[in-house]
PyMOL Python script that loads the backbone (N, CA, C, O; Angstrom):
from pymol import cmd

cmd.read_pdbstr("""\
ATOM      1  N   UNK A   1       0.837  -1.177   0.000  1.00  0.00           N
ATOM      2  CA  UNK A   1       0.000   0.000   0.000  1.00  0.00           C
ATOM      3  C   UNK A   1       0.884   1.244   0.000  1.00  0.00           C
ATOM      4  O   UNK A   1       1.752   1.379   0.863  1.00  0.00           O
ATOM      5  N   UNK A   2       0.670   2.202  -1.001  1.00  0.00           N
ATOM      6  CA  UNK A   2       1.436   3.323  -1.295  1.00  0.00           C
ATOM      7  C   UNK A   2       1.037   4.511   0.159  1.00  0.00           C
ATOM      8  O   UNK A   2      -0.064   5.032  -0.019  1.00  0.00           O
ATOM      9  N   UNK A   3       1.508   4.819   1.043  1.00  0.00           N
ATOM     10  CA  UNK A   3       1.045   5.341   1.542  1.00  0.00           C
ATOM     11  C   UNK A   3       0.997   7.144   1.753  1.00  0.00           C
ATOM     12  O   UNK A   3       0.409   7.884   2.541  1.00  0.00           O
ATOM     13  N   UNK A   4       2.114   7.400   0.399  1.00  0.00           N
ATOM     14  CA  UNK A   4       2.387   8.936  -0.251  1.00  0.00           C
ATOM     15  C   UNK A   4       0.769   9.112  -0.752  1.00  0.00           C
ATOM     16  O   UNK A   4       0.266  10.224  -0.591  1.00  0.00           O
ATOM     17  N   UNK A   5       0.158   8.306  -1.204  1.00  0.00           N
ATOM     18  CA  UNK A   5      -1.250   9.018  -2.294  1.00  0.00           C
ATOM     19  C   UNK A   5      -2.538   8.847  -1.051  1.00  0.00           C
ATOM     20  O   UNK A   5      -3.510   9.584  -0.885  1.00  0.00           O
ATOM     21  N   UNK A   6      -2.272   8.005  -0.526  1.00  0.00           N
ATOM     22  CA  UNK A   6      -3.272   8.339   1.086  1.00  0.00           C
ATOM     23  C   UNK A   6      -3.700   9.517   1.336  1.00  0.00           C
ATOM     24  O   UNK A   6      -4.822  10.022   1.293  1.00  0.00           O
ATOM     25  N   UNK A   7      -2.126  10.108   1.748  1.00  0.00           N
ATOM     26  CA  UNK A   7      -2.045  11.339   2.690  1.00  0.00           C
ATOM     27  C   UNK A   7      -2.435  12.350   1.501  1.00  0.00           C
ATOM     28  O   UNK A   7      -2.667  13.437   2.030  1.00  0.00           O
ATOM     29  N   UNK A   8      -2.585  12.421   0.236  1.00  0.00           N
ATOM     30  CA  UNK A   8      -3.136  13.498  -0.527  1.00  0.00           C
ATOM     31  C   UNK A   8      -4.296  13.637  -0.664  1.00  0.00           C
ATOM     32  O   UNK A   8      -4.841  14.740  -0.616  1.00  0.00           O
ATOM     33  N   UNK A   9      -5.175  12.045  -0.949  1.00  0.00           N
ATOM     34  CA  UNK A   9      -6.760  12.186  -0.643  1.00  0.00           C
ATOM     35  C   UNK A   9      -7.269  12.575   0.474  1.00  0.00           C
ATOM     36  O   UNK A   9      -8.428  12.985   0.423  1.00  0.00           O
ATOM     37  N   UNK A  10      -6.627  12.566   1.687  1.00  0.00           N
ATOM     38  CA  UNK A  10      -7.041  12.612   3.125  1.00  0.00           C
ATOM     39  C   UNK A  10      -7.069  14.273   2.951  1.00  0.00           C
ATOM     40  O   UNK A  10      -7.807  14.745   3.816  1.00  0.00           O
ATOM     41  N   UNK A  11      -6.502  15.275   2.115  1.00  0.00           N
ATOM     42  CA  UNK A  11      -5.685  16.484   2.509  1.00  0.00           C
ATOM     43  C   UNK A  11      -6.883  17.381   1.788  1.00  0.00           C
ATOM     44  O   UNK A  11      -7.255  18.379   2.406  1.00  0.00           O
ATOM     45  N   UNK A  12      -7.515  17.074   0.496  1.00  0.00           N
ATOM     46  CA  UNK A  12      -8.450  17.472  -0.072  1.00  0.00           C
ATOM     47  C   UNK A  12      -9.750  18.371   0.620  1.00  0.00           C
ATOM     48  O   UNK A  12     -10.580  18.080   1.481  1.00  0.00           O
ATOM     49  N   UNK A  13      -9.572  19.263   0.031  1.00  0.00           N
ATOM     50  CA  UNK A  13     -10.518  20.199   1.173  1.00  0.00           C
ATOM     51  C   UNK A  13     -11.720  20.677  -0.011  1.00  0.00           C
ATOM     52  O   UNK A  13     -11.448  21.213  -1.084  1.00  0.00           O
ATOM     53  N   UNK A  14     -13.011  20.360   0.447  1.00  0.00           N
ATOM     54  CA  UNK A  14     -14.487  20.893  -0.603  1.00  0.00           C
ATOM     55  C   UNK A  14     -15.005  22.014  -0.137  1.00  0.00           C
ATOM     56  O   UNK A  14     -15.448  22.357   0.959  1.00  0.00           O
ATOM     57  N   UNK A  15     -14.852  22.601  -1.317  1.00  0.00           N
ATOM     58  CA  UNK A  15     -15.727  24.160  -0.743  1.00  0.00           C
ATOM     59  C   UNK A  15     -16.834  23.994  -1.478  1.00  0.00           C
ATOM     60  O   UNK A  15     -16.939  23.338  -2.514  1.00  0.00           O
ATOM     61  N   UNK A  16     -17.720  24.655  -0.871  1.00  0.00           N
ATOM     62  CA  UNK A  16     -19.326  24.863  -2.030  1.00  0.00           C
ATOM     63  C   UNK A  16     -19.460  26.414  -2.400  1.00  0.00           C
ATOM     64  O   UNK A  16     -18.845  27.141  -1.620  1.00  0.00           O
ATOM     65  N   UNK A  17     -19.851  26.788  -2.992  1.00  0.00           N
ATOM     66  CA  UNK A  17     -20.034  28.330  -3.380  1.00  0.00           C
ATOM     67  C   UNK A  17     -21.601  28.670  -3.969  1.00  0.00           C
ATOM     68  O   UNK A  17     -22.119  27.830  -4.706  1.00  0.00           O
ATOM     69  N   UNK A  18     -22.126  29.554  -3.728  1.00  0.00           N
ATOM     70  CA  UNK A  18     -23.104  29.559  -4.270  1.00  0.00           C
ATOM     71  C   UNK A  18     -23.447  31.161  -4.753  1.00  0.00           C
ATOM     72  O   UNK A  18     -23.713  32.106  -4.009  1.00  0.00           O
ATOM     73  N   UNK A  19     -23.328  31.157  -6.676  1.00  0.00           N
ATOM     74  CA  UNK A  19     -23.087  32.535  -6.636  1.00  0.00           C
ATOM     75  C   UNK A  19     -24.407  32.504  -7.930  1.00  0.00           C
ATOM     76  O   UNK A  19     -24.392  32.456  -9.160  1.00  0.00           O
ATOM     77  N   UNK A  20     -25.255  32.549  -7.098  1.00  0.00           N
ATOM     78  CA  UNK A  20     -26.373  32.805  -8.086  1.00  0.00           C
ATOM     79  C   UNK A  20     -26.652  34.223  -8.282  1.00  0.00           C
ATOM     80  O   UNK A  20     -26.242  35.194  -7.647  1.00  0.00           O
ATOM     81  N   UNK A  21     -27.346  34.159  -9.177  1.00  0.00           N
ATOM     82  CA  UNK A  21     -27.514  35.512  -9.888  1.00  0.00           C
ATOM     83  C   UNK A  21     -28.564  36.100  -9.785  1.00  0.00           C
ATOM     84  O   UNK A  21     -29.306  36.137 -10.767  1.00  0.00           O
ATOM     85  N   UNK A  22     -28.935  36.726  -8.579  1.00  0.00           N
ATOM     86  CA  UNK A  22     -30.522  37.511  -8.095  1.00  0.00           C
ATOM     87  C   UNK A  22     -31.378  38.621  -8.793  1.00  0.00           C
ATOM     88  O   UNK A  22     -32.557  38.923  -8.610  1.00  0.00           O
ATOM     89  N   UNK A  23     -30.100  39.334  -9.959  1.00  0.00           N
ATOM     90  CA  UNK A  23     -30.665  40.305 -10.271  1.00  0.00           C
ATOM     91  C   UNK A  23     -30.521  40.147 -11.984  1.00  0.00           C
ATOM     92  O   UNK A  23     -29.808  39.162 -12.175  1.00  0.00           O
ATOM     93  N   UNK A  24     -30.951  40.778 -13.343  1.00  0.00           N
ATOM     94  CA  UNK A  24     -30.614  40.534 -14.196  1.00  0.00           C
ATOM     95  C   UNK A  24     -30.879  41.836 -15.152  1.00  0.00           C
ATOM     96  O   UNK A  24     -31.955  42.406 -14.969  1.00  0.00           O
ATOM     97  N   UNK A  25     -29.875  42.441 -16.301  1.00  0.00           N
ATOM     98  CA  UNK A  25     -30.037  43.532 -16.486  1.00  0.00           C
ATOM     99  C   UNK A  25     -31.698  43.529 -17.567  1.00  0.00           C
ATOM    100  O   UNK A  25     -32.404  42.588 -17.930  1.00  0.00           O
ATOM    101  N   UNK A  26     -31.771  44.449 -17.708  1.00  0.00           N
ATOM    102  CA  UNK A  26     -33.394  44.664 -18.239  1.00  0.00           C
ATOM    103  C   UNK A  26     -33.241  44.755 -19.938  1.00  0.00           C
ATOM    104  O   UNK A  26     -34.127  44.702 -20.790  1.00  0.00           O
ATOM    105  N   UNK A  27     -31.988  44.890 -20.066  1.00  0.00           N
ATOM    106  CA  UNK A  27     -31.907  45.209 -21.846  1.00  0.00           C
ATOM    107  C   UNK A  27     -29.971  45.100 -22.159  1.00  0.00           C
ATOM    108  O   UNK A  27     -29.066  45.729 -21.609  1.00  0.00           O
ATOM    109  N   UNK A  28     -29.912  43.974 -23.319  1.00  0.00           N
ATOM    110  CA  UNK A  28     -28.991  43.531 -23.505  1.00  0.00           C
ATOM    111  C   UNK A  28     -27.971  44.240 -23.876  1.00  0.00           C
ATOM    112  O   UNK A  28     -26.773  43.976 -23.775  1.00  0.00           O
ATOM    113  N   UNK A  29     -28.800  45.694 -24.567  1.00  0.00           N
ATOM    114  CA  UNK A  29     -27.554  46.583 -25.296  1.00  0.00           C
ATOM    115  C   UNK A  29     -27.238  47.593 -24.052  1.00  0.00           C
ATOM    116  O   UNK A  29     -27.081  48.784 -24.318  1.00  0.00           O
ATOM    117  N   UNK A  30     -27.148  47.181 -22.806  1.00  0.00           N
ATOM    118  CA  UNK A  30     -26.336  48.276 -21.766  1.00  0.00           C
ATOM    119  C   UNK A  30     -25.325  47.511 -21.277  1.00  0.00           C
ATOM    120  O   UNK A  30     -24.307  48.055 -20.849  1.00  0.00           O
ATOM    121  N   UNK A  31     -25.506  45.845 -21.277  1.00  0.00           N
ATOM    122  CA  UNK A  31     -24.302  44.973 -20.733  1.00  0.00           C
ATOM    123  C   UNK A  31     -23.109  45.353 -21.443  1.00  0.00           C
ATOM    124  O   UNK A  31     -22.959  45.541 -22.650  1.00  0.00           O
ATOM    125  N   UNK A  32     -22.071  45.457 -20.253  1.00  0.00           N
ATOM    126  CA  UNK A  32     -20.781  45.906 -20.629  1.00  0.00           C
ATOM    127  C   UNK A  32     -19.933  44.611 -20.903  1.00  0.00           C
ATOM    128  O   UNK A  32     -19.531  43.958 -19.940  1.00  0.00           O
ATOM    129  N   UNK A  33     -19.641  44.212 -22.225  1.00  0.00           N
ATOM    130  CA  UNK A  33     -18.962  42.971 -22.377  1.00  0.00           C
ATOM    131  C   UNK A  33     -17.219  42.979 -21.944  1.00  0.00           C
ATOM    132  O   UNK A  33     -16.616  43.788 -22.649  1.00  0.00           O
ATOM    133  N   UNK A  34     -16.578  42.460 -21.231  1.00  0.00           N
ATOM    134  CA  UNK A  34     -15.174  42.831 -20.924  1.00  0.00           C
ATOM    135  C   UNK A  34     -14.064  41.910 -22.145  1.00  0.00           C
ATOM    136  O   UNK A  34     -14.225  40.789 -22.628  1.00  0.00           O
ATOM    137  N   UNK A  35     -13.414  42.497 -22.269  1.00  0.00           N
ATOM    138  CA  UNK A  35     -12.733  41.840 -23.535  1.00  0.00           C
ATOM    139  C   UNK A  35     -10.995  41.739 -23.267  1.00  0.00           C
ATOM    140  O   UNK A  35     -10.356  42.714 -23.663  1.00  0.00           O
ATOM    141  N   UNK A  36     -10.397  40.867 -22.766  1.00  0.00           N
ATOM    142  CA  UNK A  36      -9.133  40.819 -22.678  1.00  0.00           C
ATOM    143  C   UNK A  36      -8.171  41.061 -23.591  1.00  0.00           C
ATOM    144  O   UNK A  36      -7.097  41.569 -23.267  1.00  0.00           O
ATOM    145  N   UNK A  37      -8.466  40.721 -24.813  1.00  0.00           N
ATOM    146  CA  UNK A  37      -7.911  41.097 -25.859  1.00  0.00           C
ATOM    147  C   UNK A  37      -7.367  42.485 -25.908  1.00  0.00           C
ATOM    148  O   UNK A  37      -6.262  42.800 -26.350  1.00  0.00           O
ATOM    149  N   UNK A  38      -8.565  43.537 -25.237  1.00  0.00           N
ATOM    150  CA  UNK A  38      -8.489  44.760 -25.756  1.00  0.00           C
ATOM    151  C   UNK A  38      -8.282  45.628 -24.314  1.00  0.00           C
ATOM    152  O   UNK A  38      -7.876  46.783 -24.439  1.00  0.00           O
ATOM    153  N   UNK A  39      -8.561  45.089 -22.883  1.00  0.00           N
ATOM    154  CA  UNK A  39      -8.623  45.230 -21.823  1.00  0.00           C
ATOM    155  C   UNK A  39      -7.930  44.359 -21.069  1.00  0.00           C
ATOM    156  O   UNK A  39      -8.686  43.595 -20.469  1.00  0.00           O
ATOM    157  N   UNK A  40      -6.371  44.105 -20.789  1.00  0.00           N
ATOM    158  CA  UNK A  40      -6.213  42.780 -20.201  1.00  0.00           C
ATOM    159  C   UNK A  40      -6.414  42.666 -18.060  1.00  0.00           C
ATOM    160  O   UNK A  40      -6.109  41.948 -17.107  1.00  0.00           O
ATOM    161  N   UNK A  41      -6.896  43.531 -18.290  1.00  0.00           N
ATOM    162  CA  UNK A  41      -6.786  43.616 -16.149  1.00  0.00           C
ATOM    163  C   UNK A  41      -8.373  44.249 -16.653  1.00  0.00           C
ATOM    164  O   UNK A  41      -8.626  45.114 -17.491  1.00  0.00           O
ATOM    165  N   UNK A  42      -9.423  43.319 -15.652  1.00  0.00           N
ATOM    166  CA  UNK A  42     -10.287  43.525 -15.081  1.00  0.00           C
ATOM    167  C   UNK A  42     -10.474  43.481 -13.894  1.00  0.00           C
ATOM    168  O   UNK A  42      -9.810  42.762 -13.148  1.00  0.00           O
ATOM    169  N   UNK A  43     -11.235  44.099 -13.583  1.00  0.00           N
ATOM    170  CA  UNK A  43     -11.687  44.090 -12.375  1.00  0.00           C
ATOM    171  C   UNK A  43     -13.678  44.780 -11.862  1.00  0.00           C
ATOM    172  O   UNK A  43     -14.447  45.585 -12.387  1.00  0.00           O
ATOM    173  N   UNK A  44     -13.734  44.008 -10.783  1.00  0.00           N
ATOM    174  CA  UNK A  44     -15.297  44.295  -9.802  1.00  0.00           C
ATOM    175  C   UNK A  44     -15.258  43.345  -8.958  1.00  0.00           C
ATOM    176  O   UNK A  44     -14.324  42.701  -8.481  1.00  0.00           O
ATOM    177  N   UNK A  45     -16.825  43.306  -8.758  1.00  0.00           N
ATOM    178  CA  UNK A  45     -17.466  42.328  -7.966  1.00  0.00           C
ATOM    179  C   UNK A  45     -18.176  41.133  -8.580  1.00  0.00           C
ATOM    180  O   UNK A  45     -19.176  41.180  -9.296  1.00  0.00           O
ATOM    181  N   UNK A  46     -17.448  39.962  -8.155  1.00  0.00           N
ATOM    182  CA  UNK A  46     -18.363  38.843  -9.027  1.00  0.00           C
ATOM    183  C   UNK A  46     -19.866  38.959  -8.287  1.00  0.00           C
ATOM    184  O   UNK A  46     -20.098  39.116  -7.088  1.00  0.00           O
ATOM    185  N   UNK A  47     -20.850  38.824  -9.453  1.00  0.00           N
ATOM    186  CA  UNK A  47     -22.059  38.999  -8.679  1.00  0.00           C
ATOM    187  C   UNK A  47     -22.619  37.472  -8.739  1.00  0.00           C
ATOM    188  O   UNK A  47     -23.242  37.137  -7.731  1.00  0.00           O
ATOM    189  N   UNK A  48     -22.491  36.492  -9.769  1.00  0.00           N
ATOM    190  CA  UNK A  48     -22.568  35.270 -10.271  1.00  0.00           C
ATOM    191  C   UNK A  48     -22.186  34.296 -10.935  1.00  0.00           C
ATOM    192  O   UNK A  48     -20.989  34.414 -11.195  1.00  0.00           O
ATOM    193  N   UNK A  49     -22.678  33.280 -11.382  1.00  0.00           N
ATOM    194  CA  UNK A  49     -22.419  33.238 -12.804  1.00  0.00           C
ATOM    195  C   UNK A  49     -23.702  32.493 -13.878  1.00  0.00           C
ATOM    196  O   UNK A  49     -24.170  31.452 -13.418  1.00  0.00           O
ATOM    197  N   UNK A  50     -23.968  32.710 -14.512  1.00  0.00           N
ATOM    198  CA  UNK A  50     -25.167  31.992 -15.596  1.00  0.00           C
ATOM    199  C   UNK A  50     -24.563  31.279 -16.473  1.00  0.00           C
ATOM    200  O   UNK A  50     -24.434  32.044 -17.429  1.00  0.00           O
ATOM    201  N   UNK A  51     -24.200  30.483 -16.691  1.00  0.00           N
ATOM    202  CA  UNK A  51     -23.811  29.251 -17.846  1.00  0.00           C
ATOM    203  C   UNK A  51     -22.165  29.786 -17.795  1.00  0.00           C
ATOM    204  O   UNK A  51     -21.499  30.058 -16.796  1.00  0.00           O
ATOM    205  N   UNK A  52     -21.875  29.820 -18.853  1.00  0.00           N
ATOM    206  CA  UNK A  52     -20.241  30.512 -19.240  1.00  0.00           C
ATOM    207  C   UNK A  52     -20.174  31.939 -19.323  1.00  0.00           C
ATOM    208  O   UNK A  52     -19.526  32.708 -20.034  1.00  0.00           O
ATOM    209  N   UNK A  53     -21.353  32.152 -18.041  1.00  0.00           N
ATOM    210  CA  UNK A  53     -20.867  34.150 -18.188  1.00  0.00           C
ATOM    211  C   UNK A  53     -20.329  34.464 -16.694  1.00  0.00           C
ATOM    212  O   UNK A  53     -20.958  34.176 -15.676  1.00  0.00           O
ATOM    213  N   UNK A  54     -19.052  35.106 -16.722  1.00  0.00           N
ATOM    214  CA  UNK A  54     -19.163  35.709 -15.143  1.00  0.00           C
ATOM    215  C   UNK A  54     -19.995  36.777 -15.004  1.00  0.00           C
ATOM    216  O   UNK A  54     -20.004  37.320 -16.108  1.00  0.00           O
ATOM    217  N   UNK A  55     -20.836  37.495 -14.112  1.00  0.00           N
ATOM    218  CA  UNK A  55     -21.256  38.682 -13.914  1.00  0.00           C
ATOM    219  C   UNK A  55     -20.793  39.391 -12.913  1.00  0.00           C
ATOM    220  O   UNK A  55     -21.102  39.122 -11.752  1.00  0.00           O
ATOM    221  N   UNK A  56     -20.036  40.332 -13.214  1.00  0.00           N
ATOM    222  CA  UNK A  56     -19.681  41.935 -12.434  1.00  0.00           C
ATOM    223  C   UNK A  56     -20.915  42.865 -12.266  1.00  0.00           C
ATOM    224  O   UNK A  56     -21.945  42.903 -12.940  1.00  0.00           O
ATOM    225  N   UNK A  57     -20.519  43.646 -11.131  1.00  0.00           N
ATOM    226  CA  UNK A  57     -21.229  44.617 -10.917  1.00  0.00           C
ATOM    227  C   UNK A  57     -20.918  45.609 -11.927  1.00  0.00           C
ATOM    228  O   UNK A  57     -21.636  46.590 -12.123  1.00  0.00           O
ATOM    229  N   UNK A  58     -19.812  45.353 -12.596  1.00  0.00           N
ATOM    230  CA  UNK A  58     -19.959  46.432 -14.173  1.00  0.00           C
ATOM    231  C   UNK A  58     -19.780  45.811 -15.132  1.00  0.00           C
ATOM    232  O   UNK A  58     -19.053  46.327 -15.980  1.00  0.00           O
ATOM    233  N   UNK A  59     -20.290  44.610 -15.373  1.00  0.00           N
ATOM    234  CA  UNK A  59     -20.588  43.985 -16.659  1.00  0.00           C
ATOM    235  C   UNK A  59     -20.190  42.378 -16.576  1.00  0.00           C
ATOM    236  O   UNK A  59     -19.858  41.715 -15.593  1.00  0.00           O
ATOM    237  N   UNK A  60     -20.312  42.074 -17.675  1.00  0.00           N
ATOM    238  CA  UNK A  60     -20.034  40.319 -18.532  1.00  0.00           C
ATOM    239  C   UNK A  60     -18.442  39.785 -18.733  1.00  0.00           C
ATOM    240  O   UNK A  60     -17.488  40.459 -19.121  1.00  0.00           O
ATOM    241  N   UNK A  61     -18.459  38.311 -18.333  1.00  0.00           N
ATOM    242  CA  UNK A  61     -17.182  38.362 -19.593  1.00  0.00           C
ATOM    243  C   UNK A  61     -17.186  36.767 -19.730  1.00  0.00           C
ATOM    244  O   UNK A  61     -17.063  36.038 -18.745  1.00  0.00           O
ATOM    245  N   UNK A  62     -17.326  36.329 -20.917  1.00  0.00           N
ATOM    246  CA  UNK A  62     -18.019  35.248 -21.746  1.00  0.00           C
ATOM    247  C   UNK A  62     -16.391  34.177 -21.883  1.00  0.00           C
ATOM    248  O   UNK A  62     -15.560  34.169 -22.792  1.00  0.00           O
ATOM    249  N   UNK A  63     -16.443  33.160 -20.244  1.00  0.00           N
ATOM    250  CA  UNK A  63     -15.489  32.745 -19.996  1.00  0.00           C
ATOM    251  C   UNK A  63     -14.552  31.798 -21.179  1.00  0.00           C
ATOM    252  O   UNK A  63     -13.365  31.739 -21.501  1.00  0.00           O
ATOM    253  N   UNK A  64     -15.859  31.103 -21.607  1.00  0.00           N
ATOM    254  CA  UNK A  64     -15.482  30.029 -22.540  1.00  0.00           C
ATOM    255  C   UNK A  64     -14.290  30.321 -23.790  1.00  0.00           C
ATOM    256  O   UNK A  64     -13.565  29.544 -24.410  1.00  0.00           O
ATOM    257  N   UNK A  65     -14.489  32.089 -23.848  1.00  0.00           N
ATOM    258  CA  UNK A  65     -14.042  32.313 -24.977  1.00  0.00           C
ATOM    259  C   UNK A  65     -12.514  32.347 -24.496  1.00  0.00           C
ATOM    260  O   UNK A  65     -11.540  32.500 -25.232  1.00  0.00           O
ATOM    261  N   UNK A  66     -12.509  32.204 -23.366  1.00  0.00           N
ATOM    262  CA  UNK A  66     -10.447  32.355 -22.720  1.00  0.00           C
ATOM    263  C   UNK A  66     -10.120  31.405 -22.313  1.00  0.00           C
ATOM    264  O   UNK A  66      -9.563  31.293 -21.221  1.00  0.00           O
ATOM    265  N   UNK A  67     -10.400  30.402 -23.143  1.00  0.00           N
ATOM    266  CA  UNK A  67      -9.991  28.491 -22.497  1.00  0.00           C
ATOM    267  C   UNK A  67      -8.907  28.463 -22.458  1.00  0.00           C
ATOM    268  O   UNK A  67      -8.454  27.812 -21.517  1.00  0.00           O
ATOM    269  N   UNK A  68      -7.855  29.144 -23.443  1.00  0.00           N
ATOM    270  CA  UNK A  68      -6.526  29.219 -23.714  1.00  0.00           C
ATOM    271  C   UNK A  68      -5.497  29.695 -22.753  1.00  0.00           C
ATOM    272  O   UNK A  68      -4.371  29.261 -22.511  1.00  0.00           O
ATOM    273  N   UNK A  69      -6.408  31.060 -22.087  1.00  0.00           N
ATOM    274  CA  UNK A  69      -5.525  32.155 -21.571  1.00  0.00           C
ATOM    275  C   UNK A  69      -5.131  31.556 -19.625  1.00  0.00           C
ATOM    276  O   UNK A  69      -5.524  30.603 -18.952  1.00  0.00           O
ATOM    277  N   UNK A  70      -4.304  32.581 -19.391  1.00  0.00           N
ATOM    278  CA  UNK A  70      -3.264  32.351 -18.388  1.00  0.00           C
ATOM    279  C   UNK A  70      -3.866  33.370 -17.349  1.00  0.00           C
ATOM    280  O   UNK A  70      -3.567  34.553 -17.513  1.00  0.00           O
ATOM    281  N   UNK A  71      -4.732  33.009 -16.236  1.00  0.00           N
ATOM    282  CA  UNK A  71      -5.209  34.135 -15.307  1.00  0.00           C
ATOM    283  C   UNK A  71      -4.660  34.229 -14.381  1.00  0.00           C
ATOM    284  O   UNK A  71      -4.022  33.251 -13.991  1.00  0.00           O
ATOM    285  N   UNK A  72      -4.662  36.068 -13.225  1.00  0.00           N
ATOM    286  CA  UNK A  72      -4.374  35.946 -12.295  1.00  0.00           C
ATOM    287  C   UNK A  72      -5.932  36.066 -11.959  1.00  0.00           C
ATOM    288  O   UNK A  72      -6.791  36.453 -12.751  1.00  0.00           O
ATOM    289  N   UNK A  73      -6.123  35.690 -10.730  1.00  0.00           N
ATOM    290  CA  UNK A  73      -7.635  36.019  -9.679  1.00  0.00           C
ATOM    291  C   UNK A  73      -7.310  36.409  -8.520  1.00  0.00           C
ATOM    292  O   UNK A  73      -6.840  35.505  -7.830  1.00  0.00           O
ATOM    293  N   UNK A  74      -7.397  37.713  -7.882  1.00  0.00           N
ATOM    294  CA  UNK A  74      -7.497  38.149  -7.166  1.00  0.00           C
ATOM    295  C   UNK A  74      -8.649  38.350  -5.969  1.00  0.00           C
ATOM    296  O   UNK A  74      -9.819  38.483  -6.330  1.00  0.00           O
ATOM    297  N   UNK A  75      -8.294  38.374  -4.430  1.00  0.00           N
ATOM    298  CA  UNK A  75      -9.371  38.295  -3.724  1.00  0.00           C
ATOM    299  C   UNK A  75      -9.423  39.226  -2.928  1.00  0.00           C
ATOM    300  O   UNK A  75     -10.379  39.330  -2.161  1.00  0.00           O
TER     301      UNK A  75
END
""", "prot")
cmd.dss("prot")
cmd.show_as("cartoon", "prot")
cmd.util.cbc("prot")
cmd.orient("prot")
């Protein structure tokens, strides 16, 4: 019995999060889409998330499209 890979399952810590999305804007053409390409440092408040969107308290940013990219996340 390996007892190095034990002590890593034992070490595993579960968080739950729950960042639902209570509020929703009323009309699509005021959402502020964030674009790394063209903006690379964002920043707010995560307010949620709905499928592959994060939501900020100042806008969107449509995760799927940065499968590639290299993040920092700040808390």
């Amino acid at each position: 019995m390996d007892r190095g890979n034990e002590n890593v399952k034992n070490s595993v810590i579960s968080v739950s999060l729950c960042l639902c999305v209570e509020v929703f804007s009323l009309s699509v053409a005021t959402i502020t889409h964030h674009n790394l390409d063209k903006t690379p440092k964002v920043s707010g408040v995560l307010q949620g998330i709905k499928g592959q969107y994060l939501i900020f308290d100042n806008g969107v940013m449509n995760i799927r499209k940065y499968g590639g990219y290299k993040v920092k996340v700040t808390v």
